[in-house]
Backbone bond lengths (Angstrom), bond angles and torsions (degrees), N, CA, C in turn:
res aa  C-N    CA-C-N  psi(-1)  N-CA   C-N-CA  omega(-1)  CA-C   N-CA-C  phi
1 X - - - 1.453 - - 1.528 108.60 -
2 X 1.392 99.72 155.09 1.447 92.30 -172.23 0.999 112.20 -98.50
3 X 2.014 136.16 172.98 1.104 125.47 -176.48 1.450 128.35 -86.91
4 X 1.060 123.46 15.02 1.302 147.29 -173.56 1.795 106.50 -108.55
5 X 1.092 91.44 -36.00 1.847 106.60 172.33 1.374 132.90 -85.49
6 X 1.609 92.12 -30.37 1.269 105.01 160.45 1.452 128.36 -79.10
7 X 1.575 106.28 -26.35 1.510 120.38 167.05 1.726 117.51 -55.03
8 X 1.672 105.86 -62.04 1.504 97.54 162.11 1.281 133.22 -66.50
9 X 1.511 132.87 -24.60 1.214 135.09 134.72 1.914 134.07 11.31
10 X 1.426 89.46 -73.92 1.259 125.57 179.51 1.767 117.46 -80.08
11 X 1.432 89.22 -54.35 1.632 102.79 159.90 1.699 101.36 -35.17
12 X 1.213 123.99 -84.36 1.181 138.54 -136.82 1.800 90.16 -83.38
13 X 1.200 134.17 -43.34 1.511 111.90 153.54 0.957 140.63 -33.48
14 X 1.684 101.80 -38.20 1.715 117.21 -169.14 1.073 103.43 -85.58
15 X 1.374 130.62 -23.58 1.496 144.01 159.84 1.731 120.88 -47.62
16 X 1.270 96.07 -59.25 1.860 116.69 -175.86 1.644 93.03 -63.45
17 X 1.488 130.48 -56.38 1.157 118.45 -164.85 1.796 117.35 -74.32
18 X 1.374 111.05 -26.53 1.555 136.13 153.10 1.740 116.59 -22.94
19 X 1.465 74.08 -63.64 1.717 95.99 -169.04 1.343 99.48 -80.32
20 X 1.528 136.17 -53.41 1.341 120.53 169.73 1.818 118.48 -38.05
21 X 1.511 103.55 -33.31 1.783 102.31 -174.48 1.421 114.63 -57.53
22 X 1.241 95.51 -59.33 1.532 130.73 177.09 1.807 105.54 -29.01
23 X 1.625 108.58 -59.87 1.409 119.63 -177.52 1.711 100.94 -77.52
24 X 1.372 143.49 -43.56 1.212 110.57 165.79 1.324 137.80 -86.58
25 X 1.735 117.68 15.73 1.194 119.54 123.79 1.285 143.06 -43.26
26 X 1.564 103.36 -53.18 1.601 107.30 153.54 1.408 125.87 -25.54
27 X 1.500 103.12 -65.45 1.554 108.06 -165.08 1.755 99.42 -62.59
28 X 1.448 109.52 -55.01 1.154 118.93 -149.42 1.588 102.47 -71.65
29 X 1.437 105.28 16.77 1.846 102.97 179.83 1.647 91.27 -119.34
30 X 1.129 121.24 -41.17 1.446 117.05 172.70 1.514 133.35 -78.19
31 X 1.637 102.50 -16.55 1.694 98.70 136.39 1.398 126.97 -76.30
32 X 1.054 102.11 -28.59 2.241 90.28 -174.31 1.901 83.38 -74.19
33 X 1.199 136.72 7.83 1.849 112.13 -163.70 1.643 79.22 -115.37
34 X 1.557 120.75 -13.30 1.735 111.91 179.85 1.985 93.17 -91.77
35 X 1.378 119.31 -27.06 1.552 116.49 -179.13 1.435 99.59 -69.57
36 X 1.367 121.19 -30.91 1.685 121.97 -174.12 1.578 102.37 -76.32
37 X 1.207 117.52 -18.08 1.763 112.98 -165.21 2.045 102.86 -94.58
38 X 1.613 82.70 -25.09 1.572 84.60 176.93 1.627 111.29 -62.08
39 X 1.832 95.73 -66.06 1.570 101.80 163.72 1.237 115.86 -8.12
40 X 1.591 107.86 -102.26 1.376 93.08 174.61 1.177 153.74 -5.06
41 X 1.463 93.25 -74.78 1.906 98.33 178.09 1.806 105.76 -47.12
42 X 1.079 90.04 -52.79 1.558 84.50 -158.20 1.826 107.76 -68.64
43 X 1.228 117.05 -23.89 1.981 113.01 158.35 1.400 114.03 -57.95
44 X 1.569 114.03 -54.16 1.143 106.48 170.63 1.444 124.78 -66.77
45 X 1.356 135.96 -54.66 0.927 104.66 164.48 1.589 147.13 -67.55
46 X 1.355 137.53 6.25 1.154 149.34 145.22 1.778 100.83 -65.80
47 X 1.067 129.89 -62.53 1.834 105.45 165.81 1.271 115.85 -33.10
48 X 1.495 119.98 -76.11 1.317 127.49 -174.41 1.826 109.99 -28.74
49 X 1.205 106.58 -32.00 1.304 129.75 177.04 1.459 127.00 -67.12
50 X 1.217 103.35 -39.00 1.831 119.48 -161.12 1.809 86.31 -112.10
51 X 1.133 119.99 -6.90 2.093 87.85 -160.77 1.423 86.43 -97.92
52 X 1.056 139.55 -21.14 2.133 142.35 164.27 1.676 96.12 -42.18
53 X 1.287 104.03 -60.20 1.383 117.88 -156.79 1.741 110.20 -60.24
54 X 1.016 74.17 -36.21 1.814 78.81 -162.23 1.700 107.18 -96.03
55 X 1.345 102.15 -30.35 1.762 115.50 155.54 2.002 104.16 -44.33
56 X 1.441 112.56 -46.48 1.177 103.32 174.72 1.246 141.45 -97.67
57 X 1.385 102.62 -22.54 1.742 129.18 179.00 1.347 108.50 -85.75
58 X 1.401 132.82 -23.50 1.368 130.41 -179.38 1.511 117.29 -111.59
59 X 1.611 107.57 165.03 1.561 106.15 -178.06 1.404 101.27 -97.93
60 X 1.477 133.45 42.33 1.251 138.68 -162.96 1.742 104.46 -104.64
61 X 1.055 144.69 76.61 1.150 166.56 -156.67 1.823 92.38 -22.51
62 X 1.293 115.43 143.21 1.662 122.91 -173.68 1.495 102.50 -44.41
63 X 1.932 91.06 -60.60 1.600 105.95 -163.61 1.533 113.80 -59.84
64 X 1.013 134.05 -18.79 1.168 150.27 -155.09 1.622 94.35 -90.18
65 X 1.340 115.63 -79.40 1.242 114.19 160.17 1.277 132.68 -15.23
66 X 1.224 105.38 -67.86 2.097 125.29 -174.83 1.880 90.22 -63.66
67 X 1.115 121.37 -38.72 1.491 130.45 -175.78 1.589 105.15 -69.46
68 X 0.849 107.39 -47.57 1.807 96.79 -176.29 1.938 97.36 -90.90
69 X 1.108 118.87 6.41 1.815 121.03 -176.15 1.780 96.20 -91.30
70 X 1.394 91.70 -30.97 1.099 95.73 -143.53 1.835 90.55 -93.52
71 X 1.142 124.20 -31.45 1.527 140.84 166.83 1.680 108.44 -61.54
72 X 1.229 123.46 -44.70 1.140 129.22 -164.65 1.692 105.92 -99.81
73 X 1.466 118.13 4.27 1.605 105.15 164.39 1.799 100.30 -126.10
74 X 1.421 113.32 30.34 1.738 103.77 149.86 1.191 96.39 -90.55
75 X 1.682 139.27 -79.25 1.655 108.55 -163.44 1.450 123.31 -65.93
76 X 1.316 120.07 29.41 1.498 128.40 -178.46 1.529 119.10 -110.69
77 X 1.568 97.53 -31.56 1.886 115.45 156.03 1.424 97.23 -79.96
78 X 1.676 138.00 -64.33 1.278 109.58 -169.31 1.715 116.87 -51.68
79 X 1.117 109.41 -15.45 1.462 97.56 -159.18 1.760 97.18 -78.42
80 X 2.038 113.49 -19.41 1.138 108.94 -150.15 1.798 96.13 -84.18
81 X 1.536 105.39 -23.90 1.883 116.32 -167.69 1.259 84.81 -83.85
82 X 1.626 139.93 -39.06 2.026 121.25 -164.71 1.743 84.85 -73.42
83 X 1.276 129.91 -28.88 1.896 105.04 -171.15 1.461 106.69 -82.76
84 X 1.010 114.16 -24.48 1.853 121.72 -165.04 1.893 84.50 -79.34
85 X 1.076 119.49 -44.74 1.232 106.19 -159.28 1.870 104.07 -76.33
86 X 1.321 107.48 -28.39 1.285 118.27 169.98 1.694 110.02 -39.73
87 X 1.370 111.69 -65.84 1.151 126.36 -173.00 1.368 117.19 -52.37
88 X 1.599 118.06 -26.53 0.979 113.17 -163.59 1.631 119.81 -66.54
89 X 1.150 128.98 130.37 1.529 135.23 151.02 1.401 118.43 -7.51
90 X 0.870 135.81 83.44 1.180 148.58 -176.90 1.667 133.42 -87.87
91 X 1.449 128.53 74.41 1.595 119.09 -174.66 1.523 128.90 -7.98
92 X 0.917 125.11 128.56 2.004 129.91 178.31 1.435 99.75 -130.27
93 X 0.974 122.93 127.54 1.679 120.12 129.67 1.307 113.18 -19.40
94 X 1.217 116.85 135.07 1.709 137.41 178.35 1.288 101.66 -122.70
95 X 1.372 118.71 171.35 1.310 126.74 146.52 1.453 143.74 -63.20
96 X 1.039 121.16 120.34 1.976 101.81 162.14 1.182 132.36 -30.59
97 X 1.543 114.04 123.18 1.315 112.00 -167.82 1.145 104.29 -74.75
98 X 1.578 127.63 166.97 1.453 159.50 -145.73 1.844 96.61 -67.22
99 X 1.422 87.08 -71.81 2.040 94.85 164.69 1.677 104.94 -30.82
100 X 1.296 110.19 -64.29 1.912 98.87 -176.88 1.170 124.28 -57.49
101 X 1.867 110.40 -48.00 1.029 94.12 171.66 2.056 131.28 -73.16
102 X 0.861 140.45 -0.37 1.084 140.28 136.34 1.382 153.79 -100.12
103 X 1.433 91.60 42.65 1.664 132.24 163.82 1.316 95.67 -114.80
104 X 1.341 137.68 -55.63 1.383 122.25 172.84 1.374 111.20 -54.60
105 X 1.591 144.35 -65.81 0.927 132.21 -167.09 1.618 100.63 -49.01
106 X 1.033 120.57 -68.33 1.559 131.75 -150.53 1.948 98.41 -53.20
107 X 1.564 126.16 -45.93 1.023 137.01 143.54 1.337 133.59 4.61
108 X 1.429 85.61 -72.57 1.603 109.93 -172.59 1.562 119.41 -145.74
109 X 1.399 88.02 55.99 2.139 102.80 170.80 1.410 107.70 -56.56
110 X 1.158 131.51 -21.12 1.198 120.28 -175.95 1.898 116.03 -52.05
111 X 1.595 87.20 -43.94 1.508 103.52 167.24 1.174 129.08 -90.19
112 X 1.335 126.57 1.11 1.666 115.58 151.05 1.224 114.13 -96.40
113 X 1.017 132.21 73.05 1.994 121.20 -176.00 1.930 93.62 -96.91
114 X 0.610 140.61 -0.91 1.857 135.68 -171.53 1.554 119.38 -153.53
115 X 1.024 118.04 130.78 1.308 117.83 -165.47 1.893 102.61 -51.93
116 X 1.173 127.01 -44.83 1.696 125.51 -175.96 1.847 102.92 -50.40
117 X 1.502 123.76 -15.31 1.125 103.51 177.95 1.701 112.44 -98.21
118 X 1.670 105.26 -16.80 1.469 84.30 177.81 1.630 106.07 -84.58
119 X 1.318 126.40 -14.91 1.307 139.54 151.40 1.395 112.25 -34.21
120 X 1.335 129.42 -43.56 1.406 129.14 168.98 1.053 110.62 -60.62
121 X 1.476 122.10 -32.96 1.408 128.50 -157.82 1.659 90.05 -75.39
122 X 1.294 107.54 -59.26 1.730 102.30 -167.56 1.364 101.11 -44.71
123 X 1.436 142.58 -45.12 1.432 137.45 -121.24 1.506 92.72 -90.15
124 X 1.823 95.25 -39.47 1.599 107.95 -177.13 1.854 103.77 -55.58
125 X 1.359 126.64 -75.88 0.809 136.40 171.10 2.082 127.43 -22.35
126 X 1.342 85.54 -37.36 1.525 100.62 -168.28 1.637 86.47 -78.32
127 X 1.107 115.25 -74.64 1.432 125.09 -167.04 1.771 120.97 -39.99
128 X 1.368 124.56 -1.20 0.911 139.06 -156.77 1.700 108.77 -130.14
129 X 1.419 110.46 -34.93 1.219 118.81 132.91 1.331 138.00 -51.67
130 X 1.296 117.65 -45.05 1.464 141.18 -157.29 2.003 100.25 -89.24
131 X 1.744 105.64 -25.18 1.320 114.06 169.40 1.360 123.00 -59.72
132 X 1.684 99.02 -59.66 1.148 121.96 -164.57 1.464 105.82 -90.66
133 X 1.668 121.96 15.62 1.803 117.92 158.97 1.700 95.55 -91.25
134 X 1.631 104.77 -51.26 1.366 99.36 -151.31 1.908 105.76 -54.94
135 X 1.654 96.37 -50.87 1.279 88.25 -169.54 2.260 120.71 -49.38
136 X 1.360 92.04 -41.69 1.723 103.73 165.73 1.815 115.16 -50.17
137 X 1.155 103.62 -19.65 1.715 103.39 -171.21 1.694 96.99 -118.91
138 X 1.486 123.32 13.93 1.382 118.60 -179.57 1.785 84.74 -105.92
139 X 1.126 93.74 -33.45 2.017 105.19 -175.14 1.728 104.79 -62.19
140 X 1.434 118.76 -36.02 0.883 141.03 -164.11 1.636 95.12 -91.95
141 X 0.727 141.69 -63.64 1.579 139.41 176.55 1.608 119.04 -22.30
142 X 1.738 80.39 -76.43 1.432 108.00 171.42 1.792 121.97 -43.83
143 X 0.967 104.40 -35.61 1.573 119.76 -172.64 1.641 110.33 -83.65
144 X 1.187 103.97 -39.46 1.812 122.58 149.30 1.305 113.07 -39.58
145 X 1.531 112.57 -82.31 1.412 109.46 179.95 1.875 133.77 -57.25
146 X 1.321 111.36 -49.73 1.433 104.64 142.70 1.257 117.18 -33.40
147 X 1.190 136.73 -46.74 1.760 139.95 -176.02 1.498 97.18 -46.90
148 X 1.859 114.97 -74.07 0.831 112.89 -145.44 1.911 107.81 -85.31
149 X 0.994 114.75 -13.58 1.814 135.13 159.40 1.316 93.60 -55.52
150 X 1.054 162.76 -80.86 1.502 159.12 -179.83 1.047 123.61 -27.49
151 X 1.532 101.44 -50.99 1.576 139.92 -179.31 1.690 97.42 -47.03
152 X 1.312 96.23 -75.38 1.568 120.92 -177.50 1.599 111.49 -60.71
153 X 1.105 125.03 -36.06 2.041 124.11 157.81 1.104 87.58 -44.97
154 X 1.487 125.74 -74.29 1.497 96.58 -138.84 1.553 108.61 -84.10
155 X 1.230 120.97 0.16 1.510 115.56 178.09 1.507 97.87 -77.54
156 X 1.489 133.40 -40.17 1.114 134.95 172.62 2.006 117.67 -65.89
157 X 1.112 119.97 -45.31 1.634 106.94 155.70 1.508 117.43 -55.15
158 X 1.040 136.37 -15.26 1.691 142.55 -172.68 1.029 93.61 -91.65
159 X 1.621 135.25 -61.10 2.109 140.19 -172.79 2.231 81.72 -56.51
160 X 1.423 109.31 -64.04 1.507 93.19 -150.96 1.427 112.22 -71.62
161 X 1.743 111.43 -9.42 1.663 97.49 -177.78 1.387 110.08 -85.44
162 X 1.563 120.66 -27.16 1.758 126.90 152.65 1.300 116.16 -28.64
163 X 1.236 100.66 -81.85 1.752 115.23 178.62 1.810 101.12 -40.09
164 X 0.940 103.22 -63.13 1.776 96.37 -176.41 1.451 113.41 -66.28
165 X 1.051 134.56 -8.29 1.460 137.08 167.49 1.377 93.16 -81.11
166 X 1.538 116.41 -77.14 1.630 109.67 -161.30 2.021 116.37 -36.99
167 X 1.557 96.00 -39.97 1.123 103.80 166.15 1.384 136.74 -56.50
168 X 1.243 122.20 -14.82 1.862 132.62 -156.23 1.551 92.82 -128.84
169 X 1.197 114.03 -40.58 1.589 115.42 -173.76 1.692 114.99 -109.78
170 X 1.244 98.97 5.45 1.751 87.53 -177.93 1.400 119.73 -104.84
């Protein structure tokens, strides 16, 4: 084989295994954004749970309560629309279907005479795919982490409105 053939060769492996990364990134960002949706539910609903309770069991004034309930589920909805939006289905670049690609070859044989050029062809093809995941799963990252920064406000207004209760009322 030649060294020019062997160059795209390799290319186009390093490509296929690329593009496989790329897609279980995918998954593995849209499960941690279904582990973030669990989160949720289950903070929120354990609040939904505790602010009755403590509305009745504590000398912590109603309003006060409904006031920090009510403070502590805006970054707890943003956190719930940045994961939902994470998840969402998102457009990519695909490939040319099978029909194109052999209308191009058949087209223009002049330019496939050796396997390293239809090998170019994949790399071209792959890479254009492989653009349009990463950038969708960099969108997807980002939208994650905001998730879980929200996530973490409001677990942190809940530790400081405690602490400032135990403090004022204890």
């Amino acid at each position: 084989m030649k060294t020019s053939e062997l160059k795209i060769k390799n290319a186009l492996n390093f490509g296929r295994f690329s593009l496989e990364l790329e897609e279980k990134r995918e998954q593995s960002i849209i499960t941690q954004s279904s582990h973030m949706l669990t989160a949720f539910s289950l903070f929120s609903a354990a609040m939904l749970m505790a602010i009755p309770i403590v509305i009745e069991q504590t000398i912590v004034p109603k309003e006060q309560v409904l006031s920090l309930a009510g403070l502590l589920f805006i970054p707890l909805v943003a956190s719930l629309v940045l994961t939902i939006i994470a998840q969402w289905r998102y457009k990519y670049q695909t490939m040319i279907t099978a029909e194109e690609f052999r209308d191009k070859f058949l087209h223009n044989e002049d330019e496939y005479q050796c396997q390293s050029q239809f090998d170019s062809q994949w790399i071209d093809q792959i890479a254009q795919v492989q653009q349009s995941k990463i950038g969708t799963n960099n969108r997807r990252a980002r939208l994650i982490k905001a998730s879980m920064i929200c996530f973490l406000v409001s677990i942190g207004i809940l530790i400081f409105a405690n602490a400032l209760f135990i403090i004022l009322y204890a």
